[in-house]
N, CA, C and O atoms as a GROMACS GRO file, in nm:
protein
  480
    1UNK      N    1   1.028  -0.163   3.515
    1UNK     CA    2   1.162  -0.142   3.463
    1UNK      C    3   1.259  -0.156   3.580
    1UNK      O    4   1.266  -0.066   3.664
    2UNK      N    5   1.330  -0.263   3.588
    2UNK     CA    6   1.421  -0.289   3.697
    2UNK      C    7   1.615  -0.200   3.666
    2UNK      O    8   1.707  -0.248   3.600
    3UNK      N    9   1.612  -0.099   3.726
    3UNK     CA   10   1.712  -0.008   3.672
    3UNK      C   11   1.823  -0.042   3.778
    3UNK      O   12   1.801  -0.125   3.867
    4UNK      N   13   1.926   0.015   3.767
    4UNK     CA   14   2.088  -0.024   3.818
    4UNK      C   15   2.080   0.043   3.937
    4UNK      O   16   2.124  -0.010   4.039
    5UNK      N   17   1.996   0.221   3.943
    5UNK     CA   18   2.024   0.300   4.029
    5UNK      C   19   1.876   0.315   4.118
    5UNK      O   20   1.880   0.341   4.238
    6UNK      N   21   1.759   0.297   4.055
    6UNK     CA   22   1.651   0.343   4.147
    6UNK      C   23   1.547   0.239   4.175
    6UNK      O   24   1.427   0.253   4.200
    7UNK      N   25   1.626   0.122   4.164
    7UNK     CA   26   1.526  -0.036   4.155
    7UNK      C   27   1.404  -0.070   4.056
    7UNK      O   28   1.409  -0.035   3.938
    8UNK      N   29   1.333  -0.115   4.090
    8UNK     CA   30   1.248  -0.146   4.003
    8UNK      C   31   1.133  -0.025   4.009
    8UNK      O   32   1.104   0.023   4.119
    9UNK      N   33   1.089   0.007   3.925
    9UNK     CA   34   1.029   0.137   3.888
    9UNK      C   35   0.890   0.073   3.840
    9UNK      O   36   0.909  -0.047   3.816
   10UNK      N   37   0.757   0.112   3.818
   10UNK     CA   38   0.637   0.100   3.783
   10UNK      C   39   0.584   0.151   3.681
   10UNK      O   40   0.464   0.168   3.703
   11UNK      N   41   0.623   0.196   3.542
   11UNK     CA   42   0.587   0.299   3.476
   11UNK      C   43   0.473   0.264   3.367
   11UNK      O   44   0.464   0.152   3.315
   12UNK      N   45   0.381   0.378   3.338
   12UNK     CA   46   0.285   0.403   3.277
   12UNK      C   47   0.267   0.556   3.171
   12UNK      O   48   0.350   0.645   3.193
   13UNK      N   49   0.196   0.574   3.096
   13UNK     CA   50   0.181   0.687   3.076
   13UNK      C   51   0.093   0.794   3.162
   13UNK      O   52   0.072   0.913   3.137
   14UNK      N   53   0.054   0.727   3.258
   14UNK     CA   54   0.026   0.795   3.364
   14UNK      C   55   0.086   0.809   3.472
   14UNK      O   56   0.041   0.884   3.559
   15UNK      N   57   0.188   0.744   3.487
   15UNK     CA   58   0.236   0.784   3.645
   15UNK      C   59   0.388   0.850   3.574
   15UNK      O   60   0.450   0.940   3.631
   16UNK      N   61   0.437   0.786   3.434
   16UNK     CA   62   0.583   0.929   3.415
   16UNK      C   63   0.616   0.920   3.275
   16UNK      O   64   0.717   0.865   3.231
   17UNK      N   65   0.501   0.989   3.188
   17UNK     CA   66   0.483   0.940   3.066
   17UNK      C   67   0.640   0.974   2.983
   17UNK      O   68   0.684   0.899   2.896
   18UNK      N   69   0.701   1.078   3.019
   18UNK     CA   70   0.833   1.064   2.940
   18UNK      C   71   0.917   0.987   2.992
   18UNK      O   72   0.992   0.964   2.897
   19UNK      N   73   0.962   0.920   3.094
   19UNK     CA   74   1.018   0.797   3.125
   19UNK      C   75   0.944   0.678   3.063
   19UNK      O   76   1.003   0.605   2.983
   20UNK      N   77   0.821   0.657   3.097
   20UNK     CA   78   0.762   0.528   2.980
   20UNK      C   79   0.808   0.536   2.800
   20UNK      O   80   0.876   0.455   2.736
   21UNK      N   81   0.754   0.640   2.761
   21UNK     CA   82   0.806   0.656   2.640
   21UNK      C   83   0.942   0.622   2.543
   21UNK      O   84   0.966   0.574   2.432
   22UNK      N   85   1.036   0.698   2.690
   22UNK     CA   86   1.154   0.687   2.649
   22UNK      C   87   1.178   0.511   2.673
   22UNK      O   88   1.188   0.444   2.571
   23UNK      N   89   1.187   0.438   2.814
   23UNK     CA   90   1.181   0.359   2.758
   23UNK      C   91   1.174   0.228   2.727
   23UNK      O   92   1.248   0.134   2.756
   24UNK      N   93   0.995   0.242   2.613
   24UNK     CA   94   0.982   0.199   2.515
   24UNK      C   95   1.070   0.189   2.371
   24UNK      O   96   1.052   0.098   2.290
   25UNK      N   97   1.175   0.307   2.352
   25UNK     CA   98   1.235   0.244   2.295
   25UNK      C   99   1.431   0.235   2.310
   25UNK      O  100   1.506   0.202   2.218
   26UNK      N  101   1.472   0.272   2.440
   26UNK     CA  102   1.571   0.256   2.483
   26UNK      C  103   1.663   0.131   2.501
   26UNK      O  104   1.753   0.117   2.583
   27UNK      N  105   1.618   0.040   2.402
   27UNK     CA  106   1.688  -0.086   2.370
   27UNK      C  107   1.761  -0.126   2.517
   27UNK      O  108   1.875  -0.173   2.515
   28UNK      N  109   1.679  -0.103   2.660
   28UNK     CA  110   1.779  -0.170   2.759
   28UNK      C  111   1.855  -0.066   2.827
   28UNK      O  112   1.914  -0.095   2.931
   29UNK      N  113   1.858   0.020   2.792
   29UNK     CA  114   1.980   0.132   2.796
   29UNK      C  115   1.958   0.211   2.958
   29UNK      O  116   2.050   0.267   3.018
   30UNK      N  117   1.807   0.198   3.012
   30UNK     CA  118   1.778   0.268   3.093
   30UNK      C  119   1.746   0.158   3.164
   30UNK      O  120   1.736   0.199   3.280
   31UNK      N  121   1.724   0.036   3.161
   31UNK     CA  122   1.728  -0.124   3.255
   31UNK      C  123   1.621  -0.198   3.158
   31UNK      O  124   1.566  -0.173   3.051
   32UNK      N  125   1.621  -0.319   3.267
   32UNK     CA  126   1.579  -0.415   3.218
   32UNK      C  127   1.374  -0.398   3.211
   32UNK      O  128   1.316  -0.335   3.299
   33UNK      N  129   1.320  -0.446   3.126
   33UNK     CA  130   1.209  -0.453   3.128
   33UNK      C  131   1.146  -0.581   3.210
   33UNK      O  132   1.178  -0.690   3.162
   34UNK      N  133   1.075  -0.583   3.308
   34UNK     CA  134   1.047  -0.720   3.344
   34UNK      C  135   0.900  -0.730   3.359
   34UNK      O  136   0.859  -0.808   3.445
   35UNK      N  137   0.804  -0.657   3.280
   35UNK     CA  138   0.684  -0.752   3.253
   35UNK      C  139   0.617  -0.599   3.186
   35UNK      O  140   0.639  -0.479   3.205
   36UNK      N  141   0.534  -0.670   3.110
   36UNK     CA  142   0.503  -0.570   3.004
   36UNK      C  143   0.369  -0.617   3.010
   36UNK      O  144   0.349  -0.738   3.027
   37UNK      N  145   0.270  -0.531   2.999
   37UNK     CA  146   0.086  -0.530   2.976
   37UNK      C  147   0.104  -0.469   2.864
   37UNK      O  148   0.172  -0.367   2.855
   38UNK      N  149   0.020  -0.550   2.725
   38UNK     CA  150  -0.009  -0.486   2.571
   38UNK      C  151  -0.145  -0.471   2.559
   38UNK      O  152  -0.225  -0.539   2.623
   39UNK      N  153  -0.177  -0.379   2.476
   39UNK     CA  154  -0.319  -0.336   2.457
   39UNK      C  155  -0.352  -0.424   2.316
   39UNK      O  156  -0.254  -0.416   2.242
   40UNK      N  157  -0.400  -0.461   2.290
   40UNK     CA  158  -0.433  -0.544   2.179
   40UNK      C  159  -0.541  -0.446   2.085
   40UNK      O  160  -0.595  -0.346   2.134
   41UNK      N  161  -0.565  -0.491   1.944
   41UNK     CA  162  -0.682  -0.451   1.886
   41UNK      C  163  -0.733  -0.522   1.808
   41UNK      O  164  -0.657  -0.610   1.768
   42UNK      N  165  -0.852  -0.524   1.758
   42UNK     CA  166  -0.899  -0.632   1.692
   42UNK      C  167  -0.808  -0.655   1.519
   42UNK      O  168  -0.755  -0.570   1.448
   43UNK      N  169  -0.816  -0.753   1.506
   43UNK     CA  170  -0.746  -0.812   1.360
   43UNK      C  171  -0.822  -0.730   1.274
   43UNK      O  172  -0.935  -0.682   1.286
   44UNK      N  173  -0.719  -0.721   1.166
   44UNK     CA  174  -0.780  -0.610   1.055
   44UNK      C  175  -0.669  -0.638   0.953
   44UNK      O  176  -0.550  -0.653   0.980
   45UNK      N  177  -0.715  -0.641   0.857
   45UNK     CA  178  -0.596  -0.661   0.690
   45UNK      C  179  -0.552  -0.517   0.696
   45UNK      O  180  -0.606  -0.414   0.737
   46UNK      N  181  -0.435  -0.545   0.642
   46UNK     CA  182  -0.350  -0.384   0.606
   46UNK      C  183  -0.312  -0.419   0.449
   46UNK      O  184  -0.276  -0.524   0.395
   47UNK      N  185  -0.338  -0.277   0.395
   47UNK     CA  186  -0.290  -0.244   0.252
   47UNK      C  187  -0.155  -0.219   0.284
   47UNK      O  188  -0.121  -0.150   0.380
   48UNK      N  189  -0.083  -0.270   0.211
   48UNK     CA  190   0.086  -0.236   0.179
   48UNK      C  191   0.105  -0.198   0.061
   48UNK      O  192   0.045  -0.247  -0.034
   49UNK      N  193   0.221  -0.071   0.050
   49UNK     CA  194   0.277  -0.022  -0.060
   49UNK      C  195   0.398   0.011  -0.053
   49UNK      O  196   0.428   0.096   0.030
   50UNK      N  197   0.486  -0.040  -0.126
   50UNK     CA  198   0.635  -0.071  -0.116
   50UNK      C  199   0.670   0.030  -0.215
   50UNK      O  200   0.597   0.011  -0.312
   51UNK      N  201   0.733   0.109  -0.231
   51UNK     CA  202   0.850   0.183  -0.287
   51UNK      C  203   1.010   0.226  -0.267
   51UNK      O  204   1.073   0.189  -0.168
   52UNK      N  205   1.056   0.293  -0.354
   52UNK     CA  206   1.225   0.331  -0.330
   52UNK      C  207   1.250   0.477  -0.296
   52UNK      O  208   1.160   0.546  -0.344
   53UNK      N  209   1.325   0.537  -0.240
   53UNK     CA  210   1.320   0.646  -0.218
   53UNK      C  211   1.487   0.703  -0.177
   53UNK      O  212   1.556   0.658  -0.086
   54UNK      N  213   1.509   0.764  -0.230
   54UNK     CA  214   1.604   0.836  -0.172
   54UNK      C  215   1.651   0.874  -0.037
   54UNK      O  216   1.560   0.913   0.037
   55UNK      N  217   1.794   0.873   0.025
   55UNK     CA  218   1.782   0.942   0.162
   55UNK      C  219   1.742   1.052   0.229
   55UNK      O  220   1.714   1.085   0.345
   56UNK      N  221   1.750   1.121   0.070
   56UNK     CA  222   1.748   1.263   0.090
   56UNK      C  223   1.529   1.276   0.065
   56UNK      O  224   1.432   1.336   0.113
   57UNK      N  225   1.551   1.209  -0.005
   57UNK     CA  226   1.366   1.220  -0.021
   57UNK      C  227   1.308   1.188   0.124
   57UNK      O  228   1.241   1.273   0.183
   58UNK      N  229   1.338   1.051   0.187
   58UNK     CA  230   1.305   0.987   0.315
   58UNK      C  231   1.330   1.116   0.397
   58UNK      O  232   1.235   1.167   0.456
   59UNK      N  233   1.446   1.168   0.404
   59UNK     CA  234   1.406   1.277   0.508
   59UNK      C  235   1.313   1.390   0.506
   59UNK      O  236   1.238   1.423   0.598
   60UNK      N  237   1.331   1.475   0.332
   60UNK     CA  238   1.234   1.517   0.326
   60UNK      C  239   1.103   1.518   0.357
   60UNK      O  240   1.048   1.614   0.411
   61UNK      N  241   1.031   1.388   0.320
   61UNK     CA  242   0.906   1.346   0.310
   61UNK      C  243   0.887   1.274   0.426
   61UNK      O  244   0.774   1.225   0.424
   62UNK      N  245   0.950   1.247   0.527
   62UNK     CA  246   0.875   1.155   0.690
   62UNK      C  247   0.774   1.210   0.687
   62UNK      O  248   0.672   1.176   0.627
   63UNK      N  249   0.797   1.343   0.782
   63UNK     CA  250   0.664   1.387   0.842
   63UNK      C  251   0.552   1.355   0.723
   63UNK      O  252   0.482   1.266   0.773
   64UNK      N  253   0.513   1.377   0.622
   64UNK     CA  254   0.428   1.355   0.487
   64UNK      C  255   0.368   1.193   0.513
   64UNK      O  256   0.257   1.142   0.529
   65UNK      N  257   0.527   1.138   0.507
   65UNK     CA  258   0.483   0.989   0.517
   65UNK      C  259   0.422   0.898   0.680
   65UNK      O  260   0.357   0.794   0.689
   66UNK      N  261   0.468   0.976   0.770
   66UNK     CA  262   0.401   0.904   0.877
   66UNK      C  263   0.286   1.004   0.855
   66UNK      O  264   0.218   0.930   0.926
   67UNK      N  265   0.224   1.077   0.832
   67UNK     CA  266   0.096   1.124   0.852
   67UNK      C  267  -0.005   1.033   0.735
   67UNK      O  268  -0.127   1.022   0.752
   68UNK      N  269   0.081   0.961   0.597
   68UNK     CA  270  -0.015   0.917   0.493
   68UNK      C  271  -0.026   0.782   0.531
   68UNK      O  272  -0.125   0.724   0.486
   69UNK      N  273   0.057   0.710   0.610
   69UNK     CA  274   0.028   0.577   0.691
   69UNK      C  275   0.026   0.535   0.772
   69UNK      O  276   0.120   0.575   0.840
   70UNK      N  277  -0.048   0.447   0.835
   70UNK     CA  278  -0.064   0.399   1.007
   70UNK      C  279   0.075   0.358   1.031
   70UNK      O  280   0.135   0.393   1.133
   71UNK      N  281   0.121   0.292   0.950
   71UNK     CA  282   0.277   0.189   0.968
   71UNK      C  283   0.393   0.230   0.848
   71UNK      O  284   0.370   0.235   0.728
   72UNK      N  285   0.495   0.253   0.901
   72UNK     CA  286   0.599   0.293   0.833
   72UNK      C  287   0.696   0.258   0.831
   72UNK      O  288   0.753   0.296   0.934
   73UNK      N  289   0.808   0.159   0.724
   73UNK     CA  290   0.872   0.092   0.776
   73UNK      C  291   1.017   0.130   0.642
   73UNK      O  292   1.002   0.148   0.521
   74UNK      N  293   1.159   0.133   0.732
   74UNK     CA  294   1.240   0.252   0.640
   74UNK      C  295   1.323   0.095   0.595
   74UNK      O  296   1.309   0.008   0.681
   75UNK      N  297   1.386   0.063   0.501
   75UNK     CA  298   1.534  -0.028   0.479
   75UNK      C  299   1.590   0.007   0.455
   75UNK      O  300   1.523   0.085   0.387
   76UNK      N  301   1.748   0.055   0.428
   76UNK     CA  302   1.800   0.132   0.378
   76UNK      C  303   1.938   0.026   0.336
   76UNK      O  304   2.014  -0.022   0.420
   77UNK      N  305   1.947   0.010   0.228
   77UNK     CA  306   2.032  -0.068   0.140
   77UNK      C  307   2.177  -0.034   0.161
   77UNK      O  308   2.223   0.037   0.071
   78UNK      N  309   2.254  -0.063   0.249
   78UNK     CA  310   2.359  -0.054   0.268
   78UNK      C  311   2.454  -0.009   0.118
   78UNK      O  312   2.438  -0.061   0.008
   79UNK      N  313   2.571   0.120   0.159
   79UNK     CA  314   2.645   0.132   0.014
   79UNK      C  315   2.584   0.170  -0.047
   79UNK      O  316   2.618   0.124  -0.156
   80UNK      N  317   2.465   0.262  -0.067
   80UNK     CA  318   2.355   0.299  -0.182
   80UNK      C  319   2.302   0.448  -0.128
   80UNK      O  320   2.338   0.480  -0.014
   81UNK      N  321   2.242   0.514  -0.181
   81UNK     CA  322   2.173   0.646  -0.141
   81UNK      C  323   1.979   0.590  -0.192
   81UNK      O  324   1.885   0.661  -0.227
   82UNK      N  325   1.988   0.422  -0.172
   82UNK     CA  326   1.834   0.400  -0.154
   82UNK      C  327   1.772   0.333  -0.065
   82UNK      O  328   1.809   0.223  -0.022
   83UNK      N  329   1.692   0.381  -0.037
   83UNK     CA  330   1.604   0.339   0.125
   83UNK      C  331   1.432   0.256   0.057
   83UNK      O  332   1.340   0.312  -0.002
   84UNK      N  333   1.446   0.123   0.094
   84UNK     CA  334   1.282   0.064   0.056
   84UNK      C  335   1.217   0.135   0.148
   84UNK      O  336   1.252   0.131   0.266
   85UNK      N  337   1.102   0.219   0.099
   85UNK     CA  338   0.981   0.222   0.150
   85UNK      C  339   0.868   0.118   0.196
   85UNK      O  340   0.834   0.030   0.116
   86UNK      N  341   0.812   0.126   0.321
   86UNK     CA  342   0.680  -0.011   0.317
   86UNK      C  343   0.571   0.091   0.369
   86UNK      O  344   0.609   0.166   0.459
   87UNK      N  345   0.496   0.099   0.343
   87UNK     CA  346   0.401   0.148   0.440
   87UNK      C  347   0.269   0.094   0.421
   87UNK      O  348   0.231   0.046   0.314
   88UNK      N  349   0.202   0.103   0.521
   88UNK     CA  350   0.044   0.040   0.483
   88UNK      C  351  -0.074   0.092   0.629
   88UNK      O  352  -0.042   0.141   0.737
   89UNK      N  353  -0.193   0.063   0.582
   89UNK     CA  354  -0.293   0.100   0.632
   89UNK      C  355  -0.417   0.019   0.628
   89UNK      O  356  -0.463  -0.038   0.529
   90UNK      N  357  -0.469   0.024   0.757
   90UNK     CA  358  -0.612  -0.041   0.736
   90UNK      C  359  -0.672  -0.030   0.645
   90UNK      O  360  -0.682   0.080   0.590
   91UNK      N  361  -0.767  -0.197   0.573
   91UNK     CA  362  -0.843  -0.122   0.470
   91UNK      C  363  -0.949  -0.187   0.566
   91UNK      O  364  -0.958  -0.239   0.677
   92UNK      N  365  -1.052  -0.137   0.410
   92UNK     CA  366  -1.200  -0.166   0.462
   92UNK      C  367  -1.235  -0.324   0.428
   92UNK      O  368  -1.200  -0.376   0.322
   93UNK      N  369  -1.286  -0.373   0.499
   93UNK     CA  370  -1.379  -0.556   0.456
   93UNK      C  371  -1.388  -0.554   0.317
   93UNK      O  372  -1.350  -0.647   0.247
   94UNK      N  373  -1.442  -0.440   0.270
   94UNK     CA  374  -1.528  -0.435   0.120
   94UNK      C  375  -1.427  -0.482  -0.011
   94UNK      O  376  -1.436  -0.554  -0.110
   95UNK      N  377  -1.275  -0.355   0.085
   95UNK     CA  378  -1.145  -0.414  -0.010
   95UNK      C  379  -1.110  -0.526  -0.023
   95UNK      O  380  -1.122  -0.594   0.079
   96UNK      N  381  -1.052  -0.597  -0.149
   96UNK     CA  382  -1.000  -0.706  -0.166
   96UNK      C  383  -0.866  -0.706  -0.153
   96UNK      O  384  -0.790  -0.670  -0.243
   97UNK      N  385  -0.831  -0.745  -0.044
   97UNK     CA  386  -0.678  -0.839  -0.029
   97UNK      C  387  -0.613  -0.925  -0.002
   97UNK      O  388  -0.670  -1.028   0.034
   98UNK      N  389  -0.472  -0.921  -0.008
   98UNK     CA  390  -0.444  -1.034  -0.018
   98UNK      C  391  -0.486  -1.161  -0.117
   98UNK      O  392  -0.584  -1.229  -0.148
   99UNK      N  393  -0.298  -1.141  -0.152
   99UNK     CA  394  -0.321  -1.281  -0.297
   99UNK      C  395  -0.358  -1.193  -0.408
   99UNK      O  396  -0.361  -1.257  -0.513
  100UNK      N  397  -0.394  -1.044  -0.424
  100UNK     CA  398  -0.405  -0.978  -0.562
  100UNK      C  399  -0.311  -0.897  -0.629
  100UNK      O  400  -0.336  -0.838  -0.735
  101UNK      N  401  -0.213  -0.892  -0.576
  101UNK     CA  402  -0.056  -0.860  -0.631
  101UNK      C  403  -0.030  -0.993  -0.673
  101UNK      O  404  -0.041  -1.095  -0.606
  102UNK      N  405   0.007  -0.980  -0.798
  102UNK     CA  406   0.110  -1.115  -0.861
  102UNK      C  407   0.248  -1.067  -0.818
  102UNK      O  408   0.287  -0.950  -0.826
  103UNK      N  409   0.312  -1.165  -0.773
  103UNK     CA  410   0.430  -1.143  -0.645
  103UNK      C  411   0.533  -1.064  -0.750
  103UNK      O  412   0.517  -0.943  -0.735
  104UNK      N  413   0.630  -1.094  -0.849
  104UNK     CA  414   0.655  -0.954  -0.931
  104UNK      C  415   0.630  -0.836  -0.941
  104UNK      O  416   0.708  -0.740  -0.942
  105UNK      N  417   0.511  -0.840  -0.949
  105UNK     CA  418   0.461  -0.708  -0.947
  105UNK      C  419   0.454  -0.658  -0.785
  105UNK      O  420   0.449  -0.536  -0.771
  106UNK      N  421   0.454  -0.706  -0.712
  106UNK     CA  422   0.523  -0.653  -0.507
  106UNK      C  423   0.652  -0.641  -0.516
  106UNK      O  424   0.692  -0.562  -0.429
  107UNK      N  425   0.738  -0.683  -0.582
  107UNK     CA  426   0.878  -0.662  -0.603
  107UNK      C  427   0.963  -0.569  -0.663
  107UNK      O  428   1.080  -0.539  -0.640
  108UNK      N  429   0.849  -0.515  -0.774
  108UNK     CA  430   0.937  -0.499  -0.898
  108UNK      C  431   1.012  -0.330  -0.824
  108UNK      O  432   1.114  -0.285  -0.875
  109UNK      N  433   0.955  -0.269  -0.726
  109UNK     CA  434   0.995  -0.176  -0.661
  109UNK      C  435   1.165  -0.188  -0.636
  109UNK      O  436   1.242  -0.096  -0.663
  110UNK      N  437   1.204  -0.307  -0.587
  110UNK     CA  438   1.327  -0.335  -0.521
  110UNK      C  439   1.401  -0.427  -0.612
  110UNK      O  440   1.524  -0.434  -0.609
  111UNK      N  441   1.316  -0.505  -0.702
  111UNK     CA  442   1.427  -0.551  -0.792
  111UNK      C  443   1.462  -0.464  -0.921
  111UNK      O  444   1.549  -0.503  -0.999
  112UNK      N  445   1.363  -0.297  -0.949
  112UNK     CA  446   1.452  -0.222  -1.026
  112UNK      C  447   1.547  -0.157  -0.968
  112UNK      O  448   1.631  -0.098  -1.035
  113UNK      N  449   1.552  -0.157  -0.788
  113UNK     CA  450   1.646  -0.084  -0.783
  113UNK      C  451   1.780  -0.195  -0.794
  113UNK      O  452   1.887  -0.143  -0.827
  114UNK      N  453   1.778  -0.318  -0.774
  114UNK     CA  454   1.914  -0.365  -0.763
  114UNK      C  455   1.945  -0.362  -0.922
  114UNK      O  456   2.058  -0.326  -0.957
  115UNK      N  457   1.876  -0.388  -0.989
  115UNK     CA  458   1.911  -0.385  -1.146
  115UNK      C  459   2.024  -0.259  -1.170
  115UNK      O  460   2.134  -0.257  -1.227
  116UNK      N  461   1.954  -0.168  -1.109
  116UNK     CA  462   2.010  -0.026  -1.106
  116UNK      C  463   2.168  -0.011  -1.043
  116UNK      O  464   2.235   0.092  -1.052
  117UNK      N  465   2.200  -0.102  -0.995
  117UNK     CA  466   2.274  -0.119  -0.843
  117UNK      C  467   2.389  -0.187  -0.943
  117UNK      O  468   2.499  -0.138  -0.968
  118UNK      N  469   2.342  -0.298  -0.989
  118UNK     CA  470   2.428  -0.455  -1.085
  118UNK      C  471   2.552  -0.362  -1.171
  118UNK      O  472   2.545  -0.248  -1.219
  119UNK      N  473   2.622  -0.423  -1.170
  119UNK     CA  474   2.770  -0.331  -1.269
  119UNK      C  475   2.695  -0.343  -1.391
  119UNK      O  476   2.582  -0.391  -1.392
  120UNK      N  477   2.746  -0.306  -1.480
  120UNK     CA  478   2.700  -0.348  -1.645
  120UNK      C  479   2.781  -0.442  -1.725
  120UNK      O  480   2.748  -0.471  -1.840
   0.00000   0.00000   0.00000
């Protein structure tokens, strides 16, 4: 991390794990990133499940929801009090996916809410 005030810095979660952490997601804010090592893992299908949720539900229910999925992903529909849900999780080989949602039916989450949304 090449910073304004203490030069280029070395960080890890071992040598200053709340400076690494932070940032990871400090959009820049704390300097520039200039080379990054990723840990990789092996390829694996993820189950996805898309729903709508309230703002007030989304806050309620995070903690609930990052504990019920590996990946959690918020949209929040500008002008609206509704937020798309995504979340998903490793499955197993045995599961079948992919290509077994008829694409409507992956949607119909977000196109009842704009229906909902449409003047009358």
């Amino acid at each position: 991390l090449a910073t304004p005030s203490s030069g280029v810095l070395d960080l890890s979660e071992d040598t200053d794990a709340e400076l690494f952490h932070l940032a990871k997601v400090g959009l820049g804010a704390l300097g520039i990133v200039t080379e990054v090592t990723l840990r990789c893992v092996p390829m694996h299908k993820l189950k996805e499940e898309t729903f709508v949720l309230s703002r007030s539900e989304v806050r309620r229910r995070h903690p609930e929801l990052l504990l019920s999925y590996q990946h959690v992903r918020y949209m929040w529909i500008p002008y609206t009090d509704s937020v798309v849900v995504v979340g998903s999780n490793p499955c197993g080989d045995e599961e079948k996916v992919g290509g077994t949602a008829v694409p409507s039916e992956a949607l119909k989450p977000a196109q009842d809410m704009l229906r909902g949304l449409a003047p009358s």
